[in-house]
N, C-alpha and C positions, 0 to 999 in steps of 0.2 A: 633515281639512277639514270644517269645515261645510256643511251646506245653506244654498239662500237661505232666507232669513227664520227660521236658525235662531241662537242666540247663538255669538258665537264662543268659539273650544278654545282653553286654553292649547296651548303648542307640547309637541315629545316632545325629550328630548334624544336628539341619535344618539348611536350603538352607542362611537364615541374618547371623547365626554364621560361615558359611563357607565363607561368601562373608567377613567378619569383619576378619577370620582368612588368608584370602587370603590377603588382602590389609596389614596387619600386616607385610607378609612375605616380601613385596615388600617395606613398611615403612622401617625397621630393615637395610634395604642397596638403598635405594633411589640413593644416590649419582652412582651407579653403575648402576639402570637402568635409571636418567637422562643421561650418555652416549652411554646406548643402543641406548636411543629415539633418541638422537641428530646422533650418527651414521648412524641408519636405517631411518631418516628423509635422510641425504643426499647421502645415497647408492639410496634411491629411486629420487631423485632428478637430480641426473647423471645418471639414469635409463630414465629418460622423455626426455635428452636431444638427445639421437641417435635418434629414429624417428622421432624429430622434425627440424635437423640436416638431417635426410632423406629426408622428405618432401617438406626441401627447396631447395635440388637437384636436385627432379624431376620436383619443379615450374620454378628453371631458367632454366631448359633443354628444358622443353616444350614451355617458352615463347621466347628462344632463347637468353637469353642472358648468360647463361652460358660461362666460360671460363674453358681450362681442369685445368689452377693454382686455378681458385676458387673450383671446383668441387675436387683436390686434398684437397684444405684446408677443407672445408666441411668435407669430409671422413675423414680425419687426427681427426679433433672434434666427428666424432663417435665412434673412436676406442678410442681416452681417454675419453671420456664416457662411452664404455662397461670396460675400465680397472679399471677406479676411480670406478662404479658400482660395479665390483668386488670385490676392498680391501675393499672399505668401508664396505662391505657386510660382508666379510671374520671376519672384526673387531668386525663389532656388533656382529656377531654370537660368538666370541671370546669373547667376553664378555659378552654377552646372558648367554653362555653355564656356566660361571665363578659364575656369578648371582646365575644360578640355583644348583647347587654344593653347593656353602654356603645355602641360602635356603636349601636344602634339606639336609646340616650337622645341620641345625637348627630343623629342624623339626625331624631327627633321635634322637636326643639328648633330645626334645619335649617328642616324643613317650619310650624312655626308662624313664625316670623320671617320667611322669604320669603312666609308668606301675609300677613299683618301688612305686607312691605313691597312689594304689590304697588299699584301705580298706581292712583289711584281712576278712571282712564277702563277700566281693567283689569277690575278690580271689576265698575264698571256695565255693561261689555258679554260679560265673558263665564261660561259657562253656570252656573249653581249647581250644577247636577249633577255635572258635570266637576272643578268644585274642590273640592266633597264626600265623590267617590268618589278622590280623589288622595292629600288627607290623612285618609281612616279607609281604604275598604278597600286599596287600594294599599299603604298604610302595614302596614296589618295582615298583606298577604301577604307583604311585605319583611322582617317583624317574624318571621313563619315561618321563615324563608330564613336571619337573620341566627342563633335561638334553636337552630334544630334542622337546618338543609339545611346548612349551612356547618360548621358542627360535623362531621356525621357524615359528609360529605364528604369533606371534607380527611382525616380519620386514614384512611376507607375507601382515599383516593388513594394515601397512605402505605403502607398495607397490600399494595398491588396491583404502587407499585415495587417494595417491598424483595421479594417475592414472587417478582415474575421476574425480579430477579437474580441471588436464591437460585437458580433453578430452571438458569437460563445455566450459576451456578457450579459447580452439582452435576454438571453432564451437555449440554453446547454444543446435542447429538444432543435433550434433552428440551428443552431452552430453547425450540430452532426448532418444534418441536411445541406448544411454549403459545402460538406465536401465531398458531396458525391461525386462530381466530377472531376477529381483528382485522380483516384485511377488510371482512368482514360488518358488524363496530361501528365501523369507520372511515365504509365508505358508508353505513349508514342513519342514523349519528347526521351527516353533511355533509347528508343529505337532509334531518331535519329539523329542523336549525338554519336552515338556508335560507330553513324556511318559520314558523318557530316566533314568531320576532320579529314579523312580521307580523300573523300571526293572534292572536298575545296581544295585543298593542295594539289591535288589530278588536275583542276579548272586552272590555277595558277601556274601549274606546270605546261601546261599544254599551250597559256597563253603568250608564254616564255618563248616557246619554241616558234610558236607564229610570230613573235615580235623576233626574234633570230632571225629567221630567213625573208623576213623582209628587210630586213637592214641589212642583213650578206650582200642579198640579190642588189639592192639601193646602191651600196658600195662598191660593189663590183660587177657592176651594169655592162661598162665597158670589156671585158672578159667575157660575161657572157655571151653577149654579142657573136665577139671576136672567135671564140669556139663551139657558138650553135649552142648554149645548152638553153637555150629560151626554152623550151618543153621539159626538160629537166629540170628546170627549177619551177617551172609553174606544176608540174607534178609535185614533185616535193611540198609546194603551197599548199596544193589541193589538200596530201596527207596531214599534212597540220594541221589545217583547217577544220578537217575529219576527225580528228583525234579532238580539236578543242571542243566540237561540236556536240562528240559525245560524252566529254566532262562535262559539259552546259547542261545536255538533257538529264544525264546524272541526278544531278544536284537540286533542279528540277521535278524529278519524280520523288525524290524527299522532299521537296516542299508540298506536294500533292498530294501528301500523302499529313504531313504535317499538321497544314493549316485545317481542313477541313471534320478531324478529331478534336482538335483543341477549339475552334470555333464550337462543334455540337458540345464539346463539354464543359466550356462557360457559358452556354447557354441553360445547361442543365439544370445549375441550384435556382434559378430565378422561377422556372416554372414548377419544379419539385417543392420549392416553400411556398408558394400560391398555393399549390394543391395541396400539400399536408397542412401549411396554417391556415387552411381555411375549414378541413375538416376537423383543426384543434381548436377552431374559435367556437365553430357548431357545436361540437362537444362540451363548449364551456370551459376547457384547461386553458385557452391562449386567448389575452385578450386583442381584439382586434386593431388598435394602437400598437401594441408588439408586434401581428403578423405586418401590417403595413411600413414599420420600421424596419423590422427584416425585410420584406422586398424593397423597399428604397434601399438598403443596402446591397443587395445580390442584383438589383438594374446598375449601381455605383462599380459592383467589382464588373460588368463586361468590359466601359471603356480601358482602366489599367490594364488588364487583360488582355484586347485589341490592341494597347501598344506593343504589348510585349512581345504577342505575337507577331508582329508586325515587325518590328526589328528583331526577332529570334535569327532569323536567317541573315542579316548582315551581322549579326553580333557572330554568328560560327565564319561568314564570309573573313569576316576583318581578324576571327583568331587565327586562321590559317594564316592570313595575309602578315598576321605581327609575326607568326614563326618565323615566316619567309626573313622579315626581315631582318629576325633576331640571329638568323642566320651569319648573314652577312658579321655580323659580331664575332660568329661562334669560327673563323678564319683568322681576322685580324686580331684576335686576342685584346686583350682590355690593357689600357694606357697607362702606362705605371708613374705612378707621382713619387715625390721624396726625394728622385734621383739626386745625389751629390753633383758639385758642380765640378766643371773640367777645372783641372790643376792650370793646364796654359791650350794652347791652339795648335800640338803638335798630334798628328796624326799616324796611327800607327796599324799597321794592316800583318797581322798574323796568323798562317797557315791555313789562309782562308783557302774552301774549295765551295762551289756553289753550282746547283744545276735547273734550269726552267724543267727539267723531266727528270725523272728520278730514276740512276743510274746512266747518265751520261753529264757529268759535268762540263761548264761551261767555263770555269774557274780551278785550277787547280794547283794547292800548295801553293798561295801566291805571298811571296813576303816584301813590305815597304814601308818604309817611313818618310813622313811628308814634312819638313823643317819647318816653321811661320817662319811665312815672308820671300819664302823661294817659288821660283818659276819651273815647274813640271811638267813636261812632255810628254803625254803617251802615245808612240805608233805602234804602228803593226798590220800586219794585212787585214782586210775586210773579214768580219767572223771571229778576230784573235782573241774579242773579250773586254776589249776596252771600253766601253757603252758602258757593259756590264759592272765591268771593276769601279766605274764612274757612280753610277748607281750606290752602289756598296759604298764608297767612299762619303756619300750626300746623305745617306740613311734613307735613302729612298727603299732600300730592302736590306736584308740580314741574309750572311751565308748561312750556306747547310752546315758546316762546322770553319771552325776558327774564330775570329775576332777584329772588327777593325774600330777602332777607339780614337778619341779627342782626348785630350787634357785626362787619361785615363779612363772612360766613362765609352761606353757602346754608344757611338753615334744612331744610331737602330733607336735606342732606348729615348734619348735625347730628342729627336724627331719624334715620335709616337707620342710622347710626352707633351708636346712642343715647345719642348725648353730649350732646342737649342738657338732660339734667338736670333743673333745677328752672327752666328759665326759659319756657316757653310750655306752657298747656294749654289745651285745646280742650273746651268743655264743651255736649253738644249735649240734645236735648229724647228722647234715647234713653239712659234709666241703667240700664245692667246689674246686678244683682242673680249674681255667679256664686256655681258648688253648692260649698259649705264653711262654714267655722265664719265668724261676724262678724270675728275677728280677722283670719282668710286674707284676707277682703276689704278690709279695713284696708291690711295690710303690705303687700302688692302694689306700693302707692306709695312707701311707706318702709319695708323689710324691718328697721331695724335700732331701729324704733320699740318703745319698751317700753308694756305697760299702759296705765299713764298718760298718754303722749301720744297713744294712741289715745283714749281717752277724752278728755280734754281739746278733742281735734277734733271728738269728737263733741257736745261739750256746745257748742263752738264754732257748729255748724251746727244747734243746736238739737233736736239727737238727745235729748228726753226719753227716748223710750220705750224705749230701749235697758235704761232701769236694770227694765222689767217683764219681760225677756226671761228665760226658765227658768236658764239656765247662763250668762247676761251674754257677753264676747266671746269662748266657745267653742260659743254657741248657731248648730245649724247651720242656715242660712240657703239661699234658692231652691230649687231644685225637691226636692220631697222634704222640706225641713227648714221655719221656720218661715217664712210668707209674708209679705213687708212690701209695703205697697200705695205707689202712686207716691210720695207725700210723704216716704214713708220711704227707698224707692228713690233718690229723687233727694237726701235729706241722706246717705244713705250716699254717692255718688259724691260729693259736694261734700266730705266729709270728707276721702277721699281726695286732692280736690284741696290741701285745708288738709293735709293732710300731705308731697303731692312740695311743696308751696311755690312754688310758681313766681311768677314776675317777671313776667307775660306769661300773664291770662286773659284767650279768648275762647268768647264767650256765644253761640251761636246758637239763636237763639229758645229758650232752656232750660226754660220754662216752657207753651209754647205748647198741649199737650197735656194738660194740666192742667186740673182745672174750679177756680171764680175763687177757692175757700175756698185750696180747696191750693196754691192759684198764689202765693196772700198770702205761707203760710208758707212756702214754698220762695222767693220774693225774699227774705223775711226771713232764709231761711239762704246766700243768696247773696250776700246787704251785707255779711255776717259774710267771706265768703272775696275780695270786693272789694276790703276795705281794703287800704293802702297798695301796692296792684298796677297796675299798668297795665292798664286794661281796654278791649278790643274788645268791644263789644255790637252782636251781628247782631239790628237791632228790630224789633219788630212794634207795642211797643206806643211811642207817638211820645213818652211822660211820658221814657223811657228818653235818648232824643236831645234834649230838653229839656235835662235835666241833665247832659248831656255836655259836655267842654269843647269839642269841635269836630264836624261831624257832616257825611258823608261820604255822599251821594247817587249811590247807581247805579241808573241808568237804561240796557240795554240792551250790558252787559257793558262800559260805560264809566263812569268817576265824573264826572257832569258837576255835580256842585257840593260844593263844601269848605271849611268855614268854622264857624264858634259858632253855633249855634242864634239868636241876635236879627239876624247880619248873616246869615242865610239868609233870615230873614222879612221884613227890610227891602230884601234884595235882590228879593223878588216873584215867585223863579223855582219851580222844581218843588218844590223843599221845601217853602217858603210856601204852594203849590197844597194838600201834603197835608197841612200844620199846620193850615191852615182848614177844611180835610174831618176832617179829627179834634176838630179844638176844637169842629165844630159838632155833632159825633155823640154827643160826651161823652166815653165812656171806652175806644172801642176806634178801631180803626182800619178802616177797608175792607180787607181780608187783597188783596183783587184788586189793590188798587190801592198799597199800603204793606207786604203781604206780609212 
């Protein structure tokens, strides 16, 4: 739970969703860990065979009738039983390790997608920290768990049945003696699973919060500054810090408490059947071939056992951590397939109302229909909702109630899906630049594009300068590689746009950031990706809605005027208000008031 006045937490999944999402992971490639099992069944199987191979050594030697040829063949069968023990082992773990790789390319690919389709009210309210620390370090502890805790897991588990059955079948009398120390690891490991769940999610939470307020603080340095809270925030650090400090020591004193019970009680059976099979050989019931095989058995189950113990605690670190991040799921809702396709590319926007906080809408009763192939203008003062309604109209979010639709079909639906293809793109005044070669940034929009029509889009959106670039489209680009400044930024994204093609761009203020040289040439590579498109233009500058064929006035999360640019101005109402306040200013518009 949050504090007041602090952003809200994604949810955790509970303990049946993680167990359902865990078996999932292991469905999705079954046929890969049916060869684990069957591997680390018979690594463990040729594991039983040396001390039992031992055992019968010491019974011919002591009852005399050994021979040194049988006692060579004997030893001959333990050493290809510690060899066969070793590949097989080697294999499973080779393929354990392969397992968990894909697994965990599944569940990276999981974790981007549900973040990608989380709600933009989602988004804006809750914490950066928490959905930062969910998809890297979460991820990364999961990524442990799946590479190397589950691997060596599982054969250890392997290990430890075939071990005491071996030990049953050898001797009922030794069997009952390996499990003495079971008690001991049945209650302290009840004790701290009890507590374990809890306190790791306390550690993940807490580490959330310290990843928050250093990226606030990182962010908004300059602020700080500017109003003295430098002591204020490093206060507030210190509480973080504090808080995480004390989930650490936590989680901590269950380990302390952990390891050093279940250490004393696999060490248990090893000396308990020394000392009982050696008062049952004296007696004469056990022969000394059997107690020796039993203890080569009970020294065999400590390592399994050390592993297990040994990953116990990243195996409950990393369930917490998969909650976390199955969380993230348990928001964006699961991506519906099937959907029918759109009838055609008209766009229809019904009595949507919409709100980033619940009870104050942002959107309200808004009604539109967007024709293919017509040019759209939405103004209105700063705040009116056009961002918003932009949003909504891309499928970037879904209202709180109504409906805005494609070709019949919830664009919401269509995005999440990611069926809707090449028909709506959202093009805003933030162009990402990501770390790779020109071309990776290219194909993203159309992976099956060759050379050429990369290039051609690019010449398209007036990408000169690409041909001065050292290694042309394998020249690597953002951080670290070669830097391109806004103009450039923003014809790379527009390229992109010319390449998914879409039926369906919307422009929100795309240039707005821009100073007036580079603003020129980026419209200029914007006309180029306007043609024959249907275009939404969220405006600031009013030439925009001018040339539109119709222009769409919201005021106060309503559209209270809609018409052609000449019957708006002859109509006198708010548009008119702000076509006069522009025409008389010259070339820009009042941002307060035309926004």
């Amino acid at each position: 739970m949050s504090r007041p006045n602090e952003p809200w937490r994604l949810p955790v999944a509970d303990p049946a969703t993680v167990r359902r999402a865990g078996l999932a992971l292991i469905k999705a490639d079954w046929r890969s860990m049916a060869v684990v099992v069957l591997l680390a069944g018979l690594a463990a199987v040729a594991g039983l065979g040396g001390p039992w191979l031992l055992g019968r050594i010491v019974t011919r030697v002591e009852t005399g009738i050994a021979t040194t040829s049988a006692v060579d063949q004997l030893a001959l069968g333990v050493l290809v039983c510690a060899i066969a023990q070793l590949v097989l082992t080697r294999f499973a773990l080779s393929h354990s390790h392969r397992f968990g790789e894909r697994a965990l390319a599944r569940l990276r690919e999981e974790v981007v997608d549900r973040s990608l389709a989380l709600p933009a009210r989602v988004v804006e309210q809750v914490s950066a920290g928490d959905l930062m620390t969910r998809s890297t370090m979460d991820v990364a502890t999961v990524a442990t768990t799946l590479r190397n805790a589950v691997p060596d897991v599982f054969i250890a588990a392997m290990q430890l049945l075939f071990i005491f059955a071996a030990v049953f079948v050898l001797h009922p009398l030794l069997g009952l003696w390996a499990l003495v120390g079971m008690p001991f690891v049945l209650l302290v490991t009840r004790w701290y699973l009890a507590r374990a769940r809890t306190a790791y999610l306390a550690e993940g939470e807490a580490a959330s919060e310290v990843a928050e307020i250093v990226a606030a603080t990182a962010e908004g340095a300059r602020t700080v500054e500017a109003f003295g809270l430098r002591r204020r925030r490093v206060l507030d650090a210190d509480r973080a810090v504090d808080r995480a400090y004390g989930a650490v020591r936590r989680t901590l004193h269950l380990r302390t408490v952990l390891f050093p019970v279940t250490e004393f009680a696999h060490s248990l059976p090893l000396a308990v059947t020394l000392l009982v099979g050696g008062y049952a050989y004296l007696d004469g019931s056990i022969a000394l071939g059997v107690v020796v095989t039993g203890s080569l058995y009970m020294w065999q189950l400590v390592d399994p056992l050390d592993r297990v113990l040994m990953w116990m605690e990243q195996l409950q670190r990393s369930g917490a951590a998969f909650a976390r991040i199955k969380g993230i799921g348990m928001v964006a809702g699961e991506q519906r397939s099937g959907l029918p396709a759109p009838t055609d590319d008209r766009i229809e926007v019904r009595a949507v109302h919409y709100s980033y906080v619940d009870g104050n809408d942002v959107l309200t009763d808004v009604d539109l229909t967007v024709r293919p192939g017509e040019r759209l203008a939405l103004v209105g003062p700063s705040g009116a909702g056009k961002t918003t309604l932009g949003k909504l109209l891309s499928g970037a979010d879904t209202p709180r109630t109504g409906s805005v639709v494609v070709g019949g079909v919830p664009v919401a639906d269509l995005a999440a899906a990611d069926a809707l293809g090449n028909r709506i793109v959202l093009v805003t005044q933030e162009h990402h630049v990501f770390i790779g070669s020109l071309r990776d940034n290219l194909t993203m929009a159309a992976p099956e594009a060759d050379d050429d029509r990369l290039l051609d889009a690019l010449a398209e959106v007036g990408a000169d300068w690409v041909k001065d670039l050292p290694d042309g489209l394998d020249t690597q680009v953002g951080s670290g590689g070669e830097e391109l400044d806004p103009a450039q930024a923003q014809q790379l994204s527009l390229a992109r746009v010319e390449l998914a093609d879409p039926h369906t761009l919307i422009l929100d203020e795309a240039t707005s950031l821009l100073d007036p040289t580079t603003a020129r040439d980026a419209e200029r590579a914007m006309a180029a990706v306007r043609a024959d498109r249907t275009v939404i233009a969220i405006a600031h500058r009013l030439q925009t809605a001018h040339d539109a064929d119709r222009v769409a006035v919201v005021e106060s999360g309503r559209i209270v005027e809609l018409g052609s640019h000449d019957e708006l101005v002859a109509a006198g109402g708010p548009y008119a208000a702000l076509w006069r306040s522009w025409h008389g200013r010259g070339d820009t518009v009042d941002e307060g008031r035309a926004g």
